[in-house]
N, CA, C and O atoms as a GROMACS GRO file, in nm:
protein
  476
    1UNK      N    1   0.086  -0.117   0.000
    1UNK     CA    2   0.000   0.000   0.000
    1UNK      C    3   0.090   0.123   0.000
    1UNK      O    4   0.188   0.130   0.074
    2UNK      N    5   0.056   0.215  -0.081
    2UNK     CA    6   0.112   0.331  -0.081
    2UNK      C    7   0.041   0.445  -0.008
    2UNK      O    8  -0.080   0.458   0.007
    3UNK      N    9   0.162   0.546   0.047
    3UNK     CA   10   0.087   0.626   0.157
    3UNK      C   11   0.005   0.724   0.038
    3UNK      O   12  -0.115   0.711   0.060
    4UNK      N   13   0.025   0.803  -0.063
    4UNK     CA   14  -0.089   0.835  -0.123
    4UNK      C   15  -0.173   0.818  -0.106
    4UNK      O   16  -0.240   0.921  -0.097
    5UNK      N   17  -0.247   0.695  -0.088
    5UNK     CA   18  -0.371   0.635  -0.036
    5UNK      C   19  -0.424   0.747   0.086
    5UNK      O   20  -0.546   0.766   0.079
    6UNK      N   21  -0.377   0.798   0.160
    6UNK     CA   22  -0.413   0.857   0.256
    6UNK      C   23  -0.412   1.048   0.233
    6UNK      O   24  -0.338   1.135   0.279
    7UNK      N   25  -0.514   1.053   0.152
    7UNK     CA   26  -0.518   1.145   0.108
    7UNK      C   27  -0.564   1.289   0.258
    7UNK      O   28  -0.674   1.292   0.314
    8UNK      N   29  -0.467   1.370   0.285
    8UNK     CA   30  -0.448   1.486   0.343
    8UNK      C   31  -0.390   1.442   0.497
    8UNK      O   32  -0.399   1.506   0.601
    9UNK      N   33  -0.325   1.309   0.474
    9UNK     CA   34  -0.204   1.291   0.590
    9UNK      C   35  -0.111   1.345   0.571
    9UNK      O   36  -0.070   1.327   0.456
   10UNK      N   37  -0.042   1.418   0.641
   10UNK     CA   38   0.089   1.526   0.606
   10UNK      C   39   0.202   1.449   0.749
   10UNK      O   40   0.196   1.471   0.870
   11UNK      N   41   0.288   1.368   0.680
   11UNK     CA   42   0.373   1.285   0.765
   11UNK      C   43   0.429   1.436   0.825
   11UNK      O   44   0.430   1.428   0.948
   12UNK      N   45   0.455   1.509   0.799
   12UNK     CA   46   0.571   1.617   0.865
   12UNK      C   47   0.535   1.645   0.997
   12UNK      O   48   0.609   1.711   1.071
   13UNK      N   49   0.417   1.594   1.037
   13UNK     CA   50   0.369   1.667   1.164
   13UNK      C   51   0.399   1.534   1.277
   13UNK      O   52   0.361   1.532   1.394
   14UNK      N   53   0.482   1.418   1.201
   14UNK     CA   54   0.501   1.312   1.304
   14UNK      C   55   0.641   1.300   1.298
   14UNK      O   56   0.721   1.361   1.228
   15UNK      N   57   0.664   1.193   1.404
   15UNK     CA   58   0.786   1.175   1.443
   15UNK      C   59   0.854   1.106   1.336
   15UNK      O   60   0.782   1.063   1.247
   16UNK      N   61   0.981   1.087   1.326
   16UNK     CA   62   1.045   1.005   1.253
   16UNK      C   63   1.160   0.952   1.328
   16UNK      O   64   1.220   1.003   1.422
   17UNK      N   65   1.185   0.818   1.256
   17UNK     CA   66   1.281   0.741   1.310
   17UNK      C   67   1.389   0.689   1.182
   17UNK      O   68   1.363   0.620   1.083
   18UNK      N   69   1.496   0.740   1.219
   18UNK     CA   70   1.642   0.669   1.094
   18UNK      C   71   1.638   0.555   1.107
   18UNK      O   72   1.541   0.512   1.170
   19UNK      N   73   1.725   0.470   1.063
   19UNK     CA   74   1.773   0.313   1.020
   19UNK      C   75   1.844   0.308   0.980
   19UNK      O   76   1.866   0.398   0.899
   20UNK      N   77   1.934   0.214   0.997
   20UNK     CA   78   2.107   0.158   0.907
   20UNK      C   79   2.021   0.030   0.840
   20UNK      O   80   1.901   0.004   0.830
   21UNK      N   81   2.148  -0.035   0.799
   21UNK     CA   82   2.175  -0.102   0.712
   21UNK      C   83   2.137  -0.259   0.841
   21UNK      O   84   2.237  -0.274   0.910
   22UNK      N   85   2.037  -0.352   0.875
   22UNK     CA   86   2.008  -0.428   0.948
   22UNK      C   87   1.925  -0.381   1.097
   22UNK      O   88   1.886  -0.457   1.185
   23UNK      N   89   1.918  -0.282   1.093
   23UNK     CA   90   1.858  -0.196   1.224
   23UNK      C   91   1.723  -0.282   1.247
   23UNK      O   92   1.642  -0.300   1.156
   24UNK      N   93   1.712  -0.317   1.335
   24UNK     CA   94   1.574  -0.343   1.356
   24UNK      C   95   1.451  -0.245   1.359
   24UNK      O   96   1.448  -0.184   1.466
   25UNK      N   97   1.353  -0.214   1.280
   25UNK     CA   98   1.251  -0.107   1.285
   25UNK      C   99   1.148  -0.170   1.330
   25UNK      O  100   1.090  -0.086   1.398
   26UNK      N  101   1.087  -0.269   1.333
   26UNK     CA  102   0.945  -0.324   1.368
   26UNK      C  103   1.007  -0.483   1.465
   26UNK      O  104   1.070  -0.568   1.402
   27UNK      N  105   0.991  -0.494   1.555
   27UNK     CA  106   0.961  -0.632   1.585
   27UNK      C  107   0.838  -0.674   1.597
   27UNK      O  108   0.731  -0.614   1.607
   28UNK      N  109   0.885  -0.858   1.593
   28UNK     CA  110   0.766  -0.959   1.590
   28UNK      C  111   0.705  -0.914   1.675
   28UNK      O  112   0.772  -0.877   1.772
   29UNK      N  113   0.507  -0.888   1.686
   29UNK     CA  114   0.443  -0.886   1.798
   29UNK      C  115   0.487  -0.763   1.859
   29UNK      O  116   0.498  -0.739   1.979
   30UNK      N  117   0.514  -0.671   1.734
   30UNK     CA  118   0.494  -0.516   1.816
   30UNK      C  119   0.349  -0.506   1.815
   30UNK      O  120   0.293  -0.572   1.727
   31UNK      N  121   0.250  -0.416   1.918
   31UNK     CA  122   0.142  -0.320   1.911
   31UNK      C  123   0.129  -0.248   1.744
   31UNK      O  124   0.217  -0.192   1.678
   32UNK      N  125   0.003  -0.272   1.714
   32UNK     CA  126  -0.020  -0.198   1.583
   32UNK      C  127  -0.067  -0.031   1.618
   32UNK      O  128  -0.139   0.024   1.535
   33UNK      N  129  -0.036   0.028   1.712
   33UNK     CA  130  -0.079   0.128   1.773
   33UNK      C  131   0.021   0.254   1.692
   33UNK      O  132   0.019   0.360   1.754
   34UNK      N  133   0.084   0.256   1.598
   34UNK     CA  134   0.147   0.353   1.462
   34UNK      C  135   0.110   0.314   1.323
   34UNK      O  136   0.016   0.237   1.306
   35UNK      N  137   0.155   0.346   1.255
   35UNK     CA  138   0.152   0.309   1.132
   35UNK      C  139   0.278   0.353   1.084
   35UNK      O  140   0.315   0.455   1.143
   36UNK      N  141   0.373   0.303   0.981
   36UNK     CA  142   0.516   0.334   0.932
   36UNK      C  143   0.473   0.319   0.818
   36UNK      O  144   0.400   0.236   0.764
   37UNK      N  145   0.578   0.492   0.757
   37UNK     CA  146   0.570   0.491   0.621
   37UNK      C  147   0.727   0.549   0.554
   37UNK      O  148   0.788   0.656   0.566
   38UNK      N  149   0.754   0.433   0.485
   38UNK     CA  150   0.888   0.465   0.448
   38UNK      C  151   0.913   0.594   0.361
   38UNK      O  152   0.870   0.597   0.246
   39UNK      N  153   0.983   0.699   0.414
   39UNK     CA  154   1.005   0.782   0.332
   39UNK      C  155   1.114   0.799   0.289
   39UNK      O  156   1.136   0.911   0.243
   40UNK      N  157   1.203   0.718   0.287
   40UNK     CA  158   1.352   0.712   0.198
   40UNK      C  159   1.439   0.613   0.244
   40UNK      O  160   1.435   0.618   0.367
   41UNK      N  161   1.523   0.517   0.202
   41UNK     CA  162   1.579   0.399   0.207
   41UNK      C  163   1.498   0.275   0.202
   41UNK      O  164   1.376   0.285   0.198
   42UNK      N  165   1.558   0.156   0.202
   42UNK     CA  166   1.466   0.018   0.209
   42UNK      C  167   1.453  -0.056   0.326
   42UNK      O  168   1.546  -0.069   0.405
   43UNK      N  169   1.338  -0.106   0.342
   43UNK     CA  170   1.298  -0.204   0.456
   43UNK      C  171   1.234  -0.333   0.398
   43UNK      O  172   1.144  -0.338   0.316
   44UNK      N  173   1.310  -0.451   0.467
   44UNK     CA  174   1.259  -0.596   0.426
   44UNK      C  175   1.243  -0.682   0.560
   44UNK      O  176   1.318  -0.686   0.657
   45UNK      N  177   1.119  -0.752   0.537
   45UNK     CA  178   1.068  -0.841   0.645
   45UNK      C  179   1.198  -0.950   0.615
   45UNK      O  180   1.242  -1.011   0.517
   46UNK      N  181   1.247  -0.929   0.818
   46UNK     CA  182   1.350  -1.065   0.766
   46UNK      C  183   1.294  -1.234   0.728
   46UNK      O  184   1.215  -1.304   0.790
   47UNK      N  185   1.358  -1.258   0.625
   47UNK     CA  186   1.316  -1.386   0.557
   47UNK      C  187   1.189  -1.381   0.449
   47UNK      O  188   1.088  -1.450   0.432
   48UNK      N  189   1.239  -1.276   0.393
   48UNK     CA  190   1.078  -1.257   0.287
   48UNK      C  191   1.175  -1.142   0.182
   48UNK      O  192   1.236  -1.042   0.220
   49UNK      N  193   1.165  -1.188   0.066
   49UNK     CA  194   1.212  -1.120  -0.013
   49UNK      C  195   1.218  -0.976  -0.052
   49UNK      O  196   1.314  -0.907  -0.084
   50UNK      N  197   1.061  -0.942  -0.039
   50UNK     CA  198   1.024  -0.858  -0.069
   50UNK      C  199   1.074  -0.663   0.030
   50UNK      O  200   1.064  -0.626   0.147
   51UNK      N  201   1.117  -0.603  -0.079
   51UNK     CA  202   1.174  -0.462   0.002
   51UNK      C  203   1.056  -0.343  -0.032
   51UNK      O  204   0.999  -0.325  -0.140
   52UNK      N  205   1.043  -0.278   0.081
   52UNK     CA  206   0.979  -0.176   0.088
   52UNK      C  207   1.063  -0.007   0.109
   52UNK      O  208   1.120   0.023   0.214
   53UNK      N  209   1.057   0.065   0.017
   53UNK     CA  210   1.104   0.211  -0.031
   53UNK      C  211   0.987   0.282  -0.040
   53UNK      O  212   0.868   0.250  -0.048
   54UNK      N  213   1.052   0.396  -0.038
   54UNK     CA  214   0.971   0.538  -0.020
   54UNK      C  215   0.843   0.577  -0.057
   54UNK      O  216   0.825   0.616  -0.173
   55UNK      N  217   0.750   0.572   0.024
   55UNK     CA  218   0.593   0.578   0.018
   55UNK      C  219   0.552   0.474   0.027
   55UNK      O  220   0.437   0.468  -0.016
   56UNK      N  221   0.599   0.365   0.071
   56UNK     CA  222   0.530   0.234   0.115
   56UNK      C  223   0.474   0.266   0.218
   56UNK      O  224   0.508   0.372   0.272
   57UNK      N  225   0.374   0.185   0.275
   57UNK     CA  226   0.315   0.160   0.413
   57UNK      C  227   0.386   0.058   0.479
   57UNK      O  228   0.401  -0.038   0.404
   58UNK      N  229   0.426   0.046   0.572
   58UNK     CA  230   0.453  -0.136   0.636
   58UNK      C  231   0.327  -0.148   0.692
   58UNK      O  232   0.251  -0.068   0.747
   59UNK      N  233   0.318  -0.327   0.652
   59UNK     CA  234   0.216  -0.427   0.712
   59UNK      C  235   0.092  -0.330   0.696
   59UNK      O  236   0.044  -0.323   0.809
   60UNK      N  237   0.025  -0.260   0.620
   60UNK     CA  238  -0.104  -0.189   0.616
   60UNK      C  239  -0.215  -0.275   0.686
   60UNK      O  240  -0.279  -0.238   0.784
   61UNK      N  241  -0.230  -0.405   0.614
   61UNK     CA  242  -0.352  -0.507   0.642
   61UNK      C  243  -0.330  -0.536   0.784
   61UNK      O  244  -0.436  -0.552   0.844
   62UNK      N  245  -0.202  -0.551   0.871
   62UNK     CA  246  -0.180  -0.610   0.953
   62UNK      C  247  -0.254  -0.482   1.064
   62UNK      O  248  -0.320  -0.494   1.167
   63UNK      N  249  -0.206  -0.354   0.983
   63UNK     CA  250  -0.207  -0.215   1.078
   63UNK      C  251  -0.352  -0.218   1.122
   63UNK      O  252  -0.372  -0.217   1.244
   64UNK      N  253  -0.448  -0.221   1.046
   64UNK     CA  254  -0.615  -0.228   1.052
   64UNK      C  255  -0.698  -0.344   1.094
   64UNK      O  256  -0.812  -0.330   1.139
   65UNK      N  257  -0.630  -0.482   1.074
   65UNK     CA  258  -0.660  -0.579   1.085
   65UNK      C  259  -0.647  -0.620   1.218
   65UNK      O  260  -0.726  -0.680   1.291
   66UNK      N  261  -0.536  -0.579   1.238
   66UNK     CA  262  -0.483  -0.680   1.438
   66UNK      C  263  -0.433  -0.625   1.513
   66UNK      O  264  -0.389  -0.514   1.485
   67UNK      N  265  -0.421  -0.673   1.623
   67UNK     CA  266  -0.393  -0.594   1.733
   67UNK      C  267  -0.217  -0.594   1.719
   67UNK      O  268  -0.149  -0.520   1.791
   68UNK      N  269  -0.170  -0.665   1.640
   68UNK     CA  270  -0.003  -0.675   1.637
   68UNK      C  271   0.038  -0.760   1.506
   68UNK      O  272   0.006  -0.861   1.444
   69UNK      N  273   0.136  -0.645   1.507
   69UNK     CA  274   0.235  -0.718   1.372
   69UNK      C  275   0.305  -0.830   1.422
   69UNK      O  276   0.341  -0.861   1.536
   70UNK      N  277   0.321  -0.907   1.261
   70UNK     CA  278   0.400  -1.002   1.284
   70UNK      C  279   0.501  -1.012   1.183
   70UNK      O  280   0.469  -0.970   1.072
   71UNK      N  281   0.631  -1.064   1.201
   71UNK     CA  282   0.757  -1.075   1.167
   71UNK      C  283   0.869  -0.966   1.188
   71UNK      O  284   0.821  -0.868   1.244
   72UNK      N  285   0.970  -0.957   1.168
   72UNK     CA  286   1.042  -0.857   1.170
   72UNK      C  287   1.084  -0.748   1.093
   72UNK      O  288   1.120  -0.807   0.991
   73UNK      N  289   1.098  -0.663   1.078
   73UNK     CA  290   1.142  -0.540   0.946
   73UNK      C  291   1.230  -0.507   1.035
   73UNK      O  292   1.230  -0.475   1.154
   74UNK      N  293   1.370  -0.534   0.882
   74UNK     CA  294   1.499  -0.461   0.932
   74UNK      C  295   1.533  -0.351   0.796
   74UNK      O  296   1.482  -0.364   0.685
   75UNK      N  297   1.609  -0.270   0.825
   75UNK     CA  298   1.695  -0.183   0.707
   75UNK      C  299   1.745  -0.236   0.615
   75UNK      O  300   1.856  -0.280   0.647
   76UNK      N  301   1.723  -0.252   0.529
   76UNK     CA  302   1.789  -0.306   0.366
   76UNK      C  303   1.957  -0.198   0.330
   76UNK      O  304   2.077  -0.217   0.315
   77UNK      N  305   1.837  -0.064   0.334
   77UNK     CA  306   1.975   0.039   0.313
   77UNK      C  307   1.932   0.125   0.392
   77UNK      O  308   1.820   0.115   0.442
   78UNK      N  309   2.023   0.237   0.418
   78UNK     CA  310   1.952   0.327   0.501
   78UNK      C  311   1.854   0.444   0.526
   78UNK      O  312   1.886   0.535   0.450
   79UNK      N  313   1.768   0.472   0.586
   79UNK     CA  314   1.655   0.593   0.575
   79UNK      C  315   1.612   0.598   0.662
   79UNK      O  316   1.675   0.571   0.765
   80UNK      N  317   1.465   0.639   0.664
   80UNK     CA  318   1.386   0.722   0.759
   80UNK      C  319   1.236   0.690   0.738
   80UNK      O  320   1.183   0.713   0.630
   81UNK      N  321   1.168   0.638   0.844
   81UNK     CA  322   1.014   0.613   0.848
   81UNK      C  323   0.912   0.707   0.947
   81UNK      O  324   0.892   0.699   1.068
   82UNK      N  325   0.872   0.770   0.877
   82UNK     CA  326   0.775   0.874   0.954
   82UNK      C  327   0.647   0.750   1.042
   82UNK      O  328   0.566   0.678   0.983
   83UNK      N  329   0.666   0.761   1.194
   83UNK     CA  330   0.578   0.718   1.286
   83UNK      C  331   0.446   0.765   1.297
   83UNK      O  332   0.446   0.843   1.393
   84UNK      N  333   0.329   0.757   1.245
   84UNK     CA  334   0.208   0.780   1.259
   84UNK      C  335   0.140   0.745   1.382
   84UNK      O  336   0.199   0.644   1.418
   85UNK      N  337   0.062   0.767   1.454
   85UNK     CA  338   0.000   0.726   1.598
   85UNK      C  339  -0.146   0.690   1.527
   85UNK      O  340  -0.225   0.769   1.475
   86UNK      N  341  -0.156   0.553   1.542
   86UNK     CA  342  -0.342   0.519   1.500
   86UNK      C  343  -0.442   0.648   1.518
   86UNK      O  344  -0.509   0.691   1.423
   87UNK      N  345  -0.444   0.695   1.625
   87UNK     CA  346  -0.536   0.828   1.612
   87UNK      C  347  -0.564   0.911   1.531
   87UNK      O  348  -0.680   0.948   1.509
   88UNK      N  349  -0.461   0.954   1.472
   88UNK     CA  350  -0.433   1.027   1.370
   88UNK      C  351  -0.494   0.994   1.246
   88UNK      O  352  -0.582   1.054   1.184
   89UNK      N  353  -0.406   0.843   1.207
   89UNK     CA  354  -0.463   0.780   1.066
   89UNK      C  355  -0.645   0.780   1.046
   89UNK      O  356  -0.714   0.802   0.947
   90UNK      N  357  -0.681   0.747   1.181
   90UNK     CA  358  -0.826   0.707   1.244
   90UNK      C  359  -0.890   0.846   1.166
   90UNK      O  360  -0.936   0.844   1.052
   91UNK      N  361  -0.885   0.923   1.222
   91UNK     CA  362  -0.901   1.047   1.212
   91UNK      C  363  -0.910   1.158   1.080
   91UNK      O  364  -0.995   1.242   1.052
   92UNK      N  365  -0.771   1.114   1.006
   92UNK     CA  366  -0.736   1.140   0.872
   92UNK      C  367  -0.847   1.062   0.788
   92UNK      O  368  -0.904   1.108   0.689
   93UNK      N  369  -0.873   0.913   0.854
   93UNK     CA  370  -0.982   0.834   0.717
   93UNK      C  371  -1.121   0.890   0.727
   93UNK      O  372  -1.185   0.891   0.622
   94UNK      N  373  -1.184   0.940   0.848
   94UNK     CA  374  -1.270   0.982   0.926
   94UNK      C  375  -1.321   1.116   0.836
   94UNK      O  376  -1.436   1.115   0.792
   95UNK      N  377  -1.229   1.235   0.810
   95UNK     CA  378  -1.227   1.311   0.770
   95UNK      C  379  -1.287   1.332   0.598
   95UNK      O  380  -1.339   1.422   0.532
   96UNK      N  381  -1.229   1.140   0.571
   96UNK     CA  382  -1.280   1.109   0.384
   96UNK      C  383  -1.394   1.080   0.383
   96UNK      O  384  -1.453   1.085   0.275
   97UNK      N  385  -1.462   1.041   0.497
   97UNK     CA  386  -1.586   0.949   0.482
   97UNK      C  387  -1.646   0.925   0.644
   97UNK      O  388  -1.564   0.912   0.734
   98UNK      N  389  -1.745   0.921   0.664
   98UNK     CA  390  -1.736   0.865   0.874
   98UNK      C  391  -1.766   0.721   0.866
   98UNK      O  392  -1.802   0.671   0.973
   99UNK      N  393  -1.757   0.612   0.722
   99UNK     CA  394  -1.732   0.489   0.730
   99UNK      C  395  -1.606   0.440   0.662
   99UNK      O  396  -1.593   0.322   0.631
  100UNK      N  397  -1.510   0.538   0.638
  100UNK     CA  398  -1.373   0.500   0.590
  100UNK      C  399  -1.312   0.380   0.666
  100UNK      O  400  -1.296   0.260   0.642
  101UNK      N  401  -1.281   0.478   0.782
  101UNK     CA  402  -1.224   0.380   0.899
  101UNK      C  403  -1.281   0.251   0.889
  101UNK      O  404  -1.218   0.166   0.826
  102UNK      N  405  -1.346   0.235   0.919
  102UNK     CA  406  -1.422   0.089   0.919
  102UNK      C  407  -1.406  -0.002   0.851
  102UNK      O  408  -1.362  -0.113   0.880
  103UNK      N  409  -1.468   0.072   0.675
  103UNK     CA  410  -1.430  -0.015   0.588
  103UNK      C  411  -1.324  -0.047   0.570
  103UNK      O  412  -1.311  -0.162   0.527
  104UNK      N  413  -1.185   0.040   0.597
  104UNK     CA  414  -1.071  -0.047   0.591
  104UNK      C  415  -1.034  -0.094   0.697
  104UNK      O  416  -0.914  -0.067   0.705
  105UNK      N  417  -1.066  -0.149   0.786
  105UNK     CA  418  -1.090  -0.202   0.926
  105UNK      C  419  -1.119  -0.331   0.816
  105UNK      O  420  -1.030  -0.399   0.765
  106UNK      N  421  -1.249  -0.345   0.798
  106UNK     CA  422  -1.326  -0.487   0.790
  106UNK      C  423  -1.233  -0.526   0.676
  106UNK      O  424  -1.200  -0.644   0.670
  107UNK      N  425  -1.190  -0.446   0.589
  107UNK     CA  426  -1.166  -0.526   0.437
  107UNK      C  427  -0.994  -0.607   0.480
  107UNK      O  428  -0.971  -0.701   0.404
  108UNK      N  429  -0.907  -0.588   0.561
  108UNK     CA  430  -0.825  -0.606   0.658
  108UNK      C  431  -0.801  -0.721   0.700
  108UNK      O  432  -0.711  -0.803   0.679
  109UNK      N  433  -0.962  -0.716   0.813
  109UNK     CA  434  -0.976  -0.809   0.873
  109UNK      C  435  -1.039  -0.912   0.785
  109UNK      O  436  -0.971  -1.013   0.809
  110UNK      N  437  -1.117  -0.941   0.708
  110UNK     CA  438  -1.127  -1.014   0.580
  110UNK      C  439  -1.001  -1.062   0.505
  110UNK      O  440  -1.007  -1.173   0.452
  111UNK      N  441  -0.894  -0.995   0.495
  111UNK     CA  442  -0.788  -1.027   0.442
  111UNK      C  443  -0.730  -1.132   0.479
  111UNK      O  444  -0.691  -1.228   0.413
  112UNK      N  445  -0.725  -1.098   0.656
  112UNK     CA  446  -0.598  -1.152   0.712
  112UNK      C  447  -0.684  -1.342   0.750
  112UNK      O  448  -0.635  -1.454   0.768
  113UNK      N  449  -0.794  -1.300   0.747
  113UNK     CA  450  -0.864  -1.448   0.768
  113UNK      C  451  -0.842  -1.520   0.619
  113UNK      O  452  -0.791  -1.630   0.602
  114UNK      N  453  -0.890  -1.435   0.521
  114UNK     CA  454  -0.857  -1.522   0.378
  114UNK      C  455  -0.697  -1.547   0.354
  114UNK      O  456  -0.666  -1.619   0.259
  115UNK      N  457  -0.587  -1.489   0.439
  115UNK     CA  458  -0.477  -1.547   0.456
  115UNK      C  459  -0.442  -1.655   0.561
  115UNK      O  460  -0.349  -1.735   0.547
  116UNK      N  461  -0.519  -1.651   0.658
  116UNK     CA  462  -0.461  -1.772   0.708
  116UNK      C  463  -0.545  -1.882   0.678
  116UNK      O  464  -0.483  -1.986   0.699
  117UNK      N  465  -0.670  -1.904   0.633
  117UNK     CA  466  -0.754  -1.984   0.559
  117UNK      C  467  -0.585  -2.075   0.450
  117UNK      O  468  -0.516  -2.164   0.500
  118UNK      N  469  -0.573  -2.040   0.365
  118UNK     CA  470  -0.463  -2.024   0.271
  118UNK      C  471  -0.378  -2.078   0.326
  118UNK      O  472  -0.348  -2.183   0.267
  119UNK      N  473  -0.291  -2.051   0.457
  119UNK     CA  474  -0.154  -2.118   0.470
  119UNK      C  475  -0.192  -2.241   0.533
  119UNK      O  476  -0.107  -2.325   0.561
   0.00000   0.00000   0.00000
């Protein structure tokens, strides 16, 4: 998911956090209580191919869906992820619609069941 998606979130007004090159940014069974959005360098779930760069979301489905992420995100190369506080995002979707939130709440939580259905 790309932060575009979140039309009149203005990361500048949140915190940010750097990263090296292996830094740990997310652990297993953190609180989904932020949302991270990469705004420059790469982040990859360790043991999963896949890298996330600038304007990604991490774990979006996971963010709306559950009470906690799962796996790890470390630094690929180095940058910076603007920290969102759920309130905010809540708030920002709130602002598009007063069933935004929700719907991407449910469509989420639909996800993450049609994924573990799957494994």
């Amino acid at each position: 998911m790309r932060a575009d998606v979140f039309v009149g979130l203005n990361v500048d007004h949140y915190p940010r956090q750097d990263f090296g090159v292996g830094d740990l940014v997310l652990d297993d069974g953190a609180k989904t209580d932020r949302l991270l959005i990469v705004l420059n360098g790469r982040l990859a779930e360790v043991g999963k191919g896949r890298a996330l760069g600038p304007g990604d979301v991490v774990k979006a489905i996971e963010f709306f869906g559950s009470s906690q992420y799962s796996g790890q995100l470390r630094g690929r190369a180095p940058g910076q992820i603007a920290v969102v506080p759920r309130a905010a995002v809540r708030d920002g979707l709130a602002a598009q619609g007063a069933m935004t939130w929700n719907l991407a709440c449910a469509i989420a939580i639909e996800a993450l069941a049609s994924m573990k259905e799957h494994a």
